[in-house]
C-alpha positions in Angstrom: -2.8 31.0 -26.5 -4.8 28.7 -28.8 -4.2 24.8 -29.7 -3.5 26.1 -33.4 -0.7 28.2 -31.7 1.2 25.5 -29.7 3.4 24.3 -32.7 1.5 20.9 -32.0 0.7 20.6 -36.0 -0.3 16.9 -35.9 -2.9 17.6 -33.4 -4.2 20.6 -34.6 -4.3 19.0 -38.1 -6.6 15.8 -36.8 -9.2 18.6 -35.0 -9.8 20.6 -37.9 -9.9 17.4 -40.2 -13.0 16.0 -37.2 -14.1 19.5 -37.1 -13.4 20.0 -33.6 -11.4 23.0 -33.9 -14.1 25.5 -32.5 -15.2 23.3 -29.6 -11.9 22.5 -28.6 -11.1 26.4 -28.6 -14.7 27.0 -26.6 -14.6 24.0 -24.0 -14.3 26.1 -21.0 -11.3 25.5 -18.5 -10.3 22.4 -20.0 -7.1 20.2 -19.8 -5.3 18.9 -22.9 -3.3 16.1 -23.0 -1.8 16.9 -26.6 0.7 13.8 -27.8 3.7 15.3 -29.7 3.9 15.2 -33.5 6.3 12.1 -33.2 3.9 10.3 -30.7 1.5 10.6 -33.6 4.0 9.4 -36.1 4.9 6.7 -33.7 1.4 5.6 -33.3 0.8 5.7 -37.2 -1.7 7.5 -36.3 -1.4 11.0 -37.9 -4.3 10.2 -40.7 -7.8 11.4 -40.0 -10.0 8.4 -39.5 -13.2 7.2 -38.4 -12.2 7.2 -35.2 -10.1 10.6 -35.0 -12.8 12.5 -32.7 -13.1 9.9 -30.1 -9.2 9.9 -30.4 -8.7 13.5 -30.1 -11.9 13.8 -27.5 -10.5 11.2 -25.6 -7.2 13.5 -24.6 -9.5 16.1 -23.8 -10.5 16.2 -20.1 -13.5 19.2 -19.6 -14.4 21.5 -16.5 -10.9 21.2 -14.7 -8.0 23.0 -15.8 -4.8 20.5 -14.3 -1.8 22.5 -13.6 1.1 20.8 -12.5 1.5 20.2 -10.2 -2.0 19.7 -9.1 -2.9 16.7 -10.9 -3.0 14.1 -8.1 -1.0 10.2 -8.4 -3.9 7.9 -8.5 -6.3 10.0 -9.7 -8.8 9.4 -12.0 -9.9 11.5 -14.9 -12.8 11.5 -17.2 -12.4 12.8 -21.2 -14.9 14.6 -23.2 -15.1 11.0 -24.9 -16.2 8.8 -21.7 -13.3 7.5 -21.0 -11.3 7.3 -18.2 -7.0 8.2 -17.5 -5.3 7.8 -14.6 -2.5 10.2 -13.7 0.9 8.3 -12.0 3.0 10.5 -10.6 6.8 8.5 -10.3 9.3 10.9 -8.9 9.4 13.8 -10.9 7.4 12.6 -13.8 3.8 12.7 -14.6 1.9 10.4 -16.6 -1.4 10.3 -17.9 -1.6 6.6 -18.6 1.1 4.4 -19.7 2.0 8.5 -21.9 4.7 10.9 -19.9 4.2 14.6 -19.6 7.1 15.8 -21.9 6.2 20.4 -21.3 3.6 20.8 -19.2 1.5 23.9 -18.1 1.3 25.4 -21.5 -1.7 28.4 -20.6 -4.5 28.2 -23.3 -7.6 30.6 -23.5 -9.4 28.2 -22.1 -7.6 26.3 -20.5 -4.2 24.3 -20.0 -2.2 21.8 -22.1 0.4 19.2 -21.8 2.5 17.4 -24.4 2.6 13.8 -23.9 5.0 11.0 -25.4 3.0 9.2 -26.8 -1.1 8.5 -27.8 -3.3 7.0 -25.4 -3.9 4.1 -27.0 -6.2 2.5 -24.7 -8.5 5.4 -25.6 -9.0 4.0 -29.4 -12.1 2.5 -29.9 -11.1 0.8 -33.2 
């Protein structure tokens, strides 16, 4: 499976818009932390913008492919952007930030994805 095939069209649409289509399909074993359509909506954040790679790059975490549930409470991760989220792990739910896991473990080419609730807005850098 690809990114363009997960039905996450919000997402998709912001990568191709930054051009980051092709590196986000050749970054290998990768995890995605892919906000739903409505987190987008939610966010007002759906528009491309200056700041959509660093947005998109900054759910983007390269060279480790986090299945669940393998992703560790307290953990730290870096993004493809520089920045840093922390993974809370609060019963049986998983966050990645303040964002919950919503499906997790969808298997990419390249890697692994998970739909979270919502953007990470601490990773803007408006």
């Amino acid at each position: 499976m690809t990114l363009q095939t997960t039905g996450l069209t919000t997402f998709v649409s912001l990568a191709s818009s930054a051009n980051l289509t092709d590196t986000f399909d050749n970054i290998p074993y990768s995890t995605f932390f892919i906000p739903s359509n409505e987190a987008f909506t939610d966010a007002n954040d759906s528009s491309p913008s200056a700041a959509t790679a660093d947005l998109l790059t900054g759910h983007v975490i390269p060279d480790f492919a986090g299945y669940l549930p393998s992703l560790v409470n307290g953990s730290t991760l870096t993004t493809q952007a520089g920045s840093s989220v922390t993974v809370t792990i609060q019963g049986d739910n998983y966050y990645i930030n303040d964002a919950m896991i919503v499906s997790s473990n969808m298997i990419l080419e390249n890697g692994v994805a998970h739909v979270i609730d919502q953007v990470c807005l601490l990773l803007l850098t408006r």
